[in-house]
N, C-alpha and C positions, 0 to 999 in steps of 0.2 A: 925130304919134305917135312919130317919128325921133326927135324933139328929146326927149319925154316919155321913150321910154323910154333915151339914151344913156346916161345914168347908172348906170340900171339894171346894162345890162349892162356897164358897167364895173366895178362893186359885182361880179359874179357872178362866179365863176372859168371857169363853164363854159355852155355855152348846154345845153340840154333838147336830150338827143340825139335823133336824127331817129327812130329807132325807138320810142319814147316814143310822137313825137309819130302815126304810122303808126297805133298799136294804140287810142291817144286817142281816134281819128277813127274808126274802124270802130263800125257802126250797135249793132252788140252789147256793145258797149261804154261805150253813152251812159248807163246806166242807174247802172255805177259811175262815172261820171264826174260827174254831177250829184249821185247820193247823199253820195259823200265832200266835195265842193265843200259841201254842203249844212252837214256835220257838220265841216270844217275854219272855216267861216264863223261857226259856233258857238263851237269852239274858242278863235278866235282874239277871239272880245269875252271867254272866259272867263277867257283869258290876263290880258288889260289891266283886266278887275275884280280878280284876284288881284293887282297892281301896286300898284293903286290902295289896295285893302284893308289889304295887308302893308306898305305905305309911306308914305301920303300920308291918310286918311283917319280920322276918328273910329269909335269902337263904331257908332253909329247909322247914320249913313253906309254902313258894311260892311254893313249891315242893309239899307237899301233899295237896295242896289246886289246885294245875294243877289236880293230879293223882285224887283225886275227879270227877272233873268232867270230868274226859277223858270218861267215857262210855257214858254220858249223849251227849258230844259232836261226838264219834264216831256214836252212831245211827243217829242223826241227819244230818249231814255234811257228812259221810262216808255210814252211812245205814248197819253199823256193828252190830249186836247182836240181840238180844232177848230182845225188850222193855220189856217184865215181868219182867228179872232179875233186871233191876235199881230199882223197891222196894228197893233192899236190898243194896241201894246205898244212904240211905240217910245218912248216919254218918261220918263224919269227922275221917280219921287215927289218927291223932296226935294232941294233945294240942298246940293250937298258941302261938308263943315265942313273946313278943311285943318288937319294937326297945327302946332300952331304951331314946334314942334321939329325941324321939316324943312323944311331950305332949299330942295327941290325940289316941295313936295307942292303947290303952286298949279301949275305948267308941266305935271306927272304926271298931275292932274287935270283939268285943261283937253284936254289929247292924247288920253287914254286913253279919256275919255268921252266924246268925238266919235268916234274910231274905236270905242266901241262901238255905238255909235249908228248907224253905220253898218253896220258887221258885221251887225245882227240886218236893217236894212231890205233888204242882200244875202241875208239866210238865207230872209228870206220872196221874195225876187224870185225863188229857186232854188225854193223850194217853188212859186211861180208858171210858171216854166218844167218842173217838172216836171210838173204840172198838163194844160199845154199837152200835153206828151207822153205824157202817160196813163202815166203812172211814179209808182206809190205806194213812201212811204215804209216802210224797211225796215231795220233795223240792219242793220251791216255791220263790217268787224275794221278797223283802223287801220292806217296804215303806219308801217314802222320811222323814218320821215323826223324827224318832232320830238324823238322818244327818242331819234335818235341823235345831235342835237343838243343837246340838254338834260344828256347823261348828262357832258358836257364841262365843266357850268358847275363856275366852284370855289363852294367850301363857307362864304364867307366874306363879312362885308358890308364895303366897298359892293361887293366883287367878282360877289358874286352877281348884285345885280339890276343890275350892266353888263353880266355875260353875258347874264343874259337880255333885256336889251334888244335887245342883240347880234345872238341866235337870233332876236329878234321882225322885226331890221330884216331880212336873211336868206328869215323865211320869209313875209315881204310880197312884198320883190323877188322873189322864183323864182314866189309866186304870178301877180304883173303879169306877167313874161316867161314864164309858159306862155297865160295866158289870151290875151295877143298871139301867141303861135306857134297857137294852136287858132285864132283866130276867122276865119285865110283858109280854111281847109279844112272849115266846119262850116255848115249852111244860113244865111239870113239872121237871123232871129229868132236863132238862139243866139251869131254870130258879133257882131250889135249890142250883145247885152247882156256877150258879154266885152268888149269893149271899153268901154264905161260902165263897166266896172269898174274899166281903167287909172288912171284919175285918183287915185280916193281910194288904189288899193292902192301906187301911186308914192309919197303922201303920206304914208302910214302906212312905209313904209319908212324915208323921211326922219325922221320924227318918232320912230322907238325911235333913230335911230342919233345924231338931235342930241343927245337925251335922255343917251343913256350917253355921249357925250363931257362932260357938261354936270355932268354927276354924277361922272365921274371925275376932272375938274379937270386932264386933263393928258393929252397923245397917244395914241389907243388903237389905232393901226395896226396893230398886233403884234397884238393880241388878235384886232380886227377878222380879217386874214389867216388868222388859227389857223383862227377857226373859219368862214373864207371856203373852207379846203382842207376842212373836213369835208362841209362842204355840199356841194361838188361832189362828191366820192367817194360822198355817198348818191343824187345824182342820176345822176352818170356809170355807176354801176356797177349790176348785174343785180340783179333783187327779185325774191322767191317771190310776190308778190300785186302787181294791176295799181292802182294810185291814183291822185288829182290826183298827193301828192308824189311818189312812188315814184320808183327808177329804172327803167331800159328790165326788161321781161319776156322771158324768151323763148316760143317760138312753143307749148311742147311747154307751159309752164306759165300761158300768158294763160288 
């Protein structure tokens, strides 16, 4: 796991400060910590369908790549169905048509629809471990952590969707390197299934950041680093609400 996550944290500017990780672990606490993991797991296939959609993809396409995740989104957002049935929601209807006009839309589609494919069989593994712990699902508010990354991207193509590959490598790695700082300090059952998660969340880091090197045809250190200092200043610095991403709480408002 040394070797898995080195990169990582090289990628990161800052580790998950210890108080984070202090209020993470406390038993009253487990309940937002699984909830938002649940709804960031979501997020984040919705991210890579939007990718796919605005870049790389035909009309139809966008179409069964919506109808995909409509259950995933109805439980969630609406509180429609039967989370058991999404098991059987992990496969994709249709084979993606790529635009023939974009040199990158075969690599976007290949990436993106593996990690989301992965993402939703994570969202149900989360609704299974909630389960385990008798913790029903329940909306909850968001943290400032993607909007405050997102609000950086420029306004311009292909800049945009490098940014936001950018933000996507970013908020994989901080994912991988919390779910490794929780899993010494959490019973065994929850502490296995963070770690199961290393692997693919390591991969999907690599994969937005090859991606926007690959797309921008030319060094993107700079950029990379710009938005390697935001990140850490929404980690390193104090949050009004406690989250996966959040930064540290203090005591008067956890």
């Amino acid at each position: 796991m040394d070797i898995l996550l080195a990169p990582i944290r090289q990628f990161l500017h800052c580790e998950t400060p210890h108080a984070w990780v202090e209020q993470a672990i406390k038993p009253d606490n487990l309940e937002i910590v699984l909830l938002d993991h649940l709804v960031c797991e979501l997020k984040a296939a919705q991210s890579a369908l939007f990718l796919i959609r605005r870049y790389a993809v035909d009309t139809a396409s966008g179409d069964a790549l919506l109808a995909w995740l409509q259950p995933y989104e109805d439980f969630t957002y609406r509180q429609r169905g039967d989370w058991r049935q999404l098991a059987r929601g992990d496969k994709l209807s249709k084979q993606m048509i790529a635009r023939s006009n974009s040199p990158y839309s075969e690599e976007l589609i290949d990436k993106m629809v593996l990690l989301i494919k992965e993402e939703l069989h994570h969202f149900y593994q989360v609704l299974e471990i909630m389960e385990r712990y008798g913790i029903g699902y329940r909306n909850i508010t968001s943290s400032r952590y993607a909007r405050g990354l997102l609000r950086h991207v420029r306004s311009h193509e292909p800049a945009t969707l490098i940014d936001k590959l950018i933000c996507g490598a970013y908020i994989e790695a901080r994912s991988c390197e919390r779910f490794a700082a929780l899993a010494p300090h959490v019973d065994k059952v929850l502490g296995d299934f963070y770690m199961s998660l290393l692997r693919s969340e390591a991969r999907h880091y690599q994969d937005y950041l090859s991606l926007a090197e690959q797309i921008a045809g030319h060094d993107i250190g700079e950029r990379v680093a710009f938005f390697g200092a935001i990140e850490a200043e929404l980690i390193g610095s104090e949050d009004t609400e406690f989250r996966f991403h959040s930064g540290w709480v203090s005591s008067s408002a956890a």
